[in-house]
C-alpha positions in Angstrom: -6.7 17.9 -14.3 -4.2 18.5 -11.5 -3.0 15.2 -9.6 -2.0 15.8 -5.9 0.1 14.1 -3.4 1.6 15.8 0.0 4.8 16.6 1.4 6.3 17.7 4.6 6.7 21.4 4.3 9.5 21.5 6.3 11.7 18.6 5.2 10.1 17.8 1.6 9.4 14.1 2.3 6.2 12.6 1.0 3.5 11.9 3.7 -0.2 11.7 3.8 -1.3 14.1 6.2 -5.1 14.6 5.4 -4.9 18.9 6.7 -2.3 19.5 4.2 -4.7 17.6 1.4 -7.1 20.1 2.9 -5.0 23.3 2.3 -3.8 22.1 -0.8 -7.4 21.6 -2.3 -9.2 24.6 -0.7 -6.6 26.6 -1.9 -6.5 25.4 -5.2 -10.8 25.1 -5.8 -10.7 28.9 -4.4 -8.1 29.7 -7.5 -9.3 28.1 -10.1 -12.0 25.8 -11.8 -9.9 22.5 -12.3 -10.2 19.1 -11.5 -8.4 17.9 -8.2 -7.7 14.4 -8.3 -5.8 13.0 -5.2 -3.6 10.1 -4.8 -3.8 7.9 -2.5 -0.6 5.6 -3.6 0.7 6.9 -0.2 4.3 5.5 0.8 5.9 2.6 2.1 4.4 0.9 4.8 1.1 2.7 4.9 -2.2 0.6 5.7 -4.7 1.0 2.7 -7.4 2.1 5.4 -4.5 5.5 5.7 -3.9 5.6 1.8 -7.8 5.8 0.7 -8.6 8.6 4.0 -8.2 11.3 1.6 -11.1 9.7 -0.2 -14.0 9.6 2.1 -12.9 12.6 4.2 -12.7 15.1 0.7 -15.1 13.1 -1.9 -12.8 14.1 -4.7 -13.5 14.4 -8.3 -11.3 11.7 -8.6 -8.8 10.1 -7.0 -5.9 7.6 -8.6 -6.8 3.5 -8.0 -3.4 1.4 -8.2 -4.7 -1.6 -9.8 -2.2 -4.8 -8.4 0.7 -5.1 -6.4 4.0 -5.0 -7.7 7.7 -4.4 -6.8 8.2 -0.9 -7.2 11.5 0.2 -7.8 13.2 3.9 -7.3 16.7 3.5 -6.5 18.0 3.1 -10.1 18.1 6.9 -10.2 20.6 7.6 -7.1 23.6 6.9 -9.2 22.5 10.3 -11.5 22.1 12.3 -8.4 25.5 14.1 -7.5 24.4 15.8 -4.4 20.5 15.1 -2.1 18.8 18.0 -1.1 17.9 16.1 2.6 19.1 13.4 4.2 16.3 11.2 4.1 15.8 10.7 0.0 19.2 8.6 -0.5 18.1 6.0 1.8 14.2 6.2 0.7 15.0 6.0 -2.8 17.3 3.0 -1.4 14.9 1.3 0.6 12.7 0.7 -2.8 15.1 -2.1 -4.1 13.4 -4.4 -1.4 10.2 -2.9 -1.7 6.8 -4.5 -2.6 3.9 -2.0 -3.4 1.0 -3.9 -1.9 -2.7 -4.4 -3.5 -4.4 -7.5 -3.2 -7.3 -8.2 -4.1 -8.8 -7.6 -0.5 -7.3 -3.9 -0.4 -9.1 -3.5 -4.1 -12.0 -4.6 -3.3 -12.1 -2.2 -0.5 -10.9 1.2 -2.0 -14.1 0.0 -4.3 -16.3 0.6 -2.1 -14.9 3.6 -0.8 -14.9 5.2 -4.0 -18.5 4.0 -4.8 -19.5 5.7 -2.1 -17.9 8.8 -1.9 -19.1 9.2 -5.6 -15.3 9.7 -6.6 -14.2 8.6 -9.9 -11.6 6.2 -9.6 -8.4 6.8 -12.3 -7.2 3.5 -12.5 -3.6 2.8 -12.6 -2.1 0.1 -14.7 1.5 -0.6 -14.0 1.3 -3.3 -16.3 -0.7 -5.9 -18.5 -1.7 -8.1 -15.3 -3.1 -4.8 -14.0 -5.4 -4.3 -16.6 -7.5 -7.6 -16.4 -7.6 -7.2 -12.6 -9.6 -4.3 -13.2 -11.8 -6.3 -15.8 -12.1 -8.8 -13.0 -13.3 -6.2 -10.9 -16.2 -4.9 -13.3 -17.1 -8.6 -13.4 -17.7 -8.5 -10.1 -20.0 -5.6 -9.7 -17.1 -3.7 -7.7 -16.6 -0.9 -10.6 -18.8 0.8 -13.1 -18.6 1.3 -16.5 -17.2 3.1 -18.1 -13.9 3.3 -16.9 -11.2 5.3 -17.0 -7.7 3.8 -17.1 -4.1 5.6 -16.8 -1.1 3.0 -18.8 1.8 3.4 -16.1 5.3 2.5 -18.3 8.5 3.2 -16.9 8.2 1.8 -13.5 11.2 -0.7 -12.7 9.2 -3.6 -11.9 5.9 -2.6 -14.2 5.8 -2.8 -18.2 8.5 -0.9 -20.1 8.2 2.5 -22.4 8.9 0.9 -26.1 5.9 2.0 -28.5 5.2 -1.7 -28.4 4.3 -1.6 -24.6 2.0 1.5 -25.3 0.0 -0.9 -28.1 -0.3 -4.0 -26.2 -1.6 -2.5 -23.2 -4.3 -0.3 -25.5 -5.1 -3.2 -27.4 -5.3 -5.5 -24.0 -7.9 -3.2 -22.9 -9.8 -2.5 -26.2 -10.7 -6.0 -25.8 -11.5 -6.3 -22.4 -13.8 -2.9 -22.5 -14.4 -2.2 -25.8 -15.4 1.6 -25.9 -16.7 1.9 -22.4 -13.2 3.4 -21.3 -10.9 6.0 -21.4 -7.5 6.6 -21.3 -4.3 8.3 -20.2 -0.5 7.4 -20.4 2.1 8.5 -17.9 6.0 7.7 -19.6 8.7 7.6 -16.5 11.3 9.8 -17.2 13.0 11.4 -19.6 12.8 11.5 -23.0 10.1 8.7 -22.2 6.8 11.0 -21.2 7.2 13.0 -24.3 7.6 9.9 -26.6 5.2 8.0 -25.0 2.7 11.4 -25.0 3.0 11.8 -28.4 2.2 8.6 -29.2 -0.8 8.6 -27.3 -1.9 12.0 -29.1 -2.3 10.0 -32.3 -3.7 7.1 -30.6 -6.3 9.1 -29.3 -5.6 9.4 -25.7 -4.6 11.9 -22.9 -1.7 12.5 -21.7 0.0 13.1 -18.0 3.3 14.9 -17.7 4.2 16.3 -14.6 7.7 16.4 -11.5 6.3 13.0 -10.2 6.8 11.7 -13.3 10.1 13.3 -14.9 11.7 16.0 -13.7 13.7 17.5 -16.7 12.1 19.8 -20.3 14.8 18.3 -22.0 18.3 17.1 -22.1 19.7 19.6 -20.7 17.5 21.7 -18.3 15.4 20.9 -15.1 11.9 21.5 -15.7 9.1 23.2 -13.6 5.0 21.7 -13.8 4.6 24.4 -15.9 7.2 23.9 -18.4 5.7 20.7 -18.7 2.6 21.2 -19.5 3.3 23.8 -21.7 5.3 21.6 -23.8 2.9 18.8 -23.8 -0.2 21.2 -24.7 2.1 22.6 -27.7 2.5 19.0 -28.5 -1.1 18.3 -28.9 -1.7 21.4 -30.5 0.6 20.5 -33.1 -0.9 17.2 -33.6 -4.3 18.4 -34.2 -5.4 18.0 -30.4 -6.6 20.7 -28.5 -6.4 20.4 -25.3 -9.9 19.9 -22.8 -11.1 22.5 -20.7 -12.1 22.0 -17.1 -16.1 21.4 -18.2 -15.0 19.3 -20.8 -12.8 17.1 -19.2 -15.7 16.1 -16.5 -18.0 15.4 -19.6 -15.5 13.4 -20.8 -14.7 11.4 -18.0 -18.1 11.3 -16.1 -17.3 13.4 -13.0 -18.9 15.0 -10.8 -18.7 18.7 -10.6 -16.3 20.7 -8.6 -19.8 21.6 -6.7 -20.0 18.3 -5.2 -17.2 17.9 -3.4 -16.2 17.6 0.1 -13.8 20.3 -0.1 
């Protein structure tokens, strides 16, 4: 599964400009079978009603679901960065020590029903505990269906942390609250964290997302490319007696829809 946001081609800054979704994901469906799932995290500022218009437009697969709001902090990471590519990310990067990643409850409720009805699998994303039993509120509700997928979010400054003992509180949190009508996924922020905290989820039975949004180095040393990544990670699995899912059996596993379904 490949999970997509958008840049400016030009200057590299994130945006949400629904015709480069659409090159993006015709390109990609016209290369290869694999599930698209898009974000719609957007960027500081954005009005949900922009963030979720990949959503109904495209009728992904998938698409990510932040669960709660949250301060969500970047700017830890300019005092590693000896020299910015454009002149925009030191002060975007900055601009997240007073930031405040909004979901209420209203804006939940609402991507709910955009998902529902685009028939797009929403990937729920828990930043934290707190996160995790708003989305149990919402099944209450009737506002999402089981079963659920969930991704654990560690490494955020202002979400849970990335000790082992994050990873098993949050799985255990939501073991009780859904039992076995859930799966799962952990992202770790930065490095060495996304390996450690992959690994650990091998054994525990989960998935794993590695990827540049995530961590951008293979290892001490060297800068990484996507494909480094995943290679590593998949060698990782491999190793631990999990192969990793093909395209047809990661929609069985996760309930999708069928590349033949979208809007795309």
């Amino acid at each position: 599964m490949v999970h997509l946001h958008t840049r400016d081609p030009i200057t590299g800054r994130p945006v949400l400009d629904l015709e480069i979704f659409k090159e993006y994901l015709k390109g990609i469906k016209n290369s290869c079978d694999i599930v698209l799932c898009t974000s719609t995290g957007g960027g500081p500022g954005m009005k949900v009603q922009d963030r979720v218009a990949v959503v109904p437009r495209f009728k992904p697969e998938i698409a990510s679901f932040n669960m709660g709001s949250m301060n969500f902090g970047l700017f830890p990471v300019i005092k590693y960065i000896k020299q910015f590519k454009f002149n925009w990310e030191k002060d975007y990067l900055e601009a997240t020590k007073d930031f405040v990643f909004k979901n209420t409850f209203s804006d939940l409720e609402y991507i709910c029903g955009i998902m529902r009805s685009s028939g797009t699998k929403p990937e729920l994303e828990c930043y934290d505990v707190g996160h995790i039993y708003n989305a149990s509120f919402l099944v209450s509700e009737g506002l999402l269906d089981l079963p659920i997928h969930i991704q654990f979010v560690m490494g955020v400054i202002g979400g849970i942390g990335t000790h082992t003992e994050d990873l098993v509180h949050m799985k255990r949190t939501a073991d009780r609250l859904f039992n076995e009508q859930y799966t799962w996924s952990v992202i770790g922020v930065g490095y060495p964290s996304e390996f450690y905290l992959g690994a650990h989820a091998l054994m525990m039975g989960g998935h794993v997302r590695v990827g540049l949004e995530d961590n951008i180095r293979l290892d001490n040393h060297r800068l990484a490319k996507n494909s480094e990544l995943v290679e590593k990670v998949c060698d990782l699995a491999r190793k631990l007696n999990r192969e990793p899912a093909t395209p047809s059996e990661t929609r069985e596993i996760l309930g999708l829809k069928g590349l033949a379904n979208v809007g795309f």
